[in-house]
N, C-alpha and C positions, 0 to 999 in steps of 0.2 A: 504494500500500500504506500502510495505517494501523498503526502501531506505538506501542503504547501502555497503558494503564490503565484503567479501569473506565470513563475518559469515552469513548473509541472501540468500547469493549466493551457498553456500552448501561448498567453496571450489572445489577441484581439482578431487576428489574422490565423490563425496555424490551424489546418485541417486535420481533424482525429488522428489521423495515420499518421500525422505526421508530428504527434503528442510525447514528451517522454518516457509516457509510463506506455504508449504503442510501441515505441523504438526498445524498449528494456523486454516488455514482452515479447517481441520479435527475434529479440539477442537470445534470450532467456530459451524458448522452444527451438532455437536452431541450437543453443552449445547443450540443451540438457533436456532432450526429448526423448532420448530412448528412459529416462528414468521417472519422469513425470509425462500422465496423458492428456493434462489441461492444463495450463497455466494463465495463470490471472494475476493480472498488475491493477488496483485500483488506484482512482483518481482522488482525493480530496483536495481541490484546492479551487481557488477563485480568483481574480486579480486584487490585489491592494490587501491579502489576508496576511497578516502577521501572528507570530509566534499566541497571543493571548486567542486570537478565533482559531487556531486550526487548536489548539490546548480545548477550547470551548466546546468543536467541532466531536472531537475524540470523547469527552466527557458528554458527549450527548446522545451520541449515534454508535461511539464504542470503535472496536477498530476491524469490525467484520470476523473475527477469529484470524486476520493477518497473521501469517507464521513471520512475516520483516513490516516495519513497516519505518518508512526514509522522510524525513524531516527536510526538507531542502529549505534552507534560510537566506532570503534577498536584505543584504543588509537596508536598504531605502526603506522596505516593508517591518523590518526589525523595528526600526527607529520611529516612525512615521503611523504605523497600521493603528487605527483607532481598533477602542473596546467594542467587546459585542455589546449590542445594544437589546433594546424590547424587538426591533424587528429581527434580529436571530429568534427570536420565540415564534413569528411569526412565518418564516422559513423551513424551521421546524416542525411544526404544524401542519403546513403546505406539504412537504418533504414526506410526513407520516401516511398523509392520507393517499399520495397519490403510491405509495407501498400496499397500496389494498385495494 
């Protein structure tokens, strides 16, 4: 699992495939597929999230039963990233229902 900021998130412009957690999982099934039959890289991240939302993120949703799960830190977003706010609740909310 990739937890993180606009650089795991592809930014504004970057097509799925062409995401880092697409590229690791791509890496990942070509150097170690005779040992695993599915591998899955998940995505958390969003542009402008710092270290206290993806911290927020994790303590809400949890981390999927992740066996790794990679923190990639943008120092601009370290320093800069506002607190989650009442609309993370409302996100979450949104997020739960559309799980059912």
């Amino acid at each position: 699992m990739l937890l993180g900021d606009s650089i795991p998130n592809g930014g504004w412009w970057r097509d799925q495939a062409n995401t880092i957690s697409s590229l690791i999982r791509d890496a990942l099934s070509t150097e170690i597929n005779h040992i695993f039959i599915y591998i899955e890289v998940l995505n958390a991240s969003a542009n402008s999230w710092g270290p206290r939302t993806e911290l927020a993120y994790l303590q809400h949703f949890g981390d999927f039963h992740s066996q790794v799960v990679v923190l990639l830190i943008n120092t601009t977003d370290d320093l800069f990233a506002t607190a989650p706010n009442s609309l993370w609740d409302v996100f979450a909310i949104i997020q739960r229902k559309s799980l059912y």
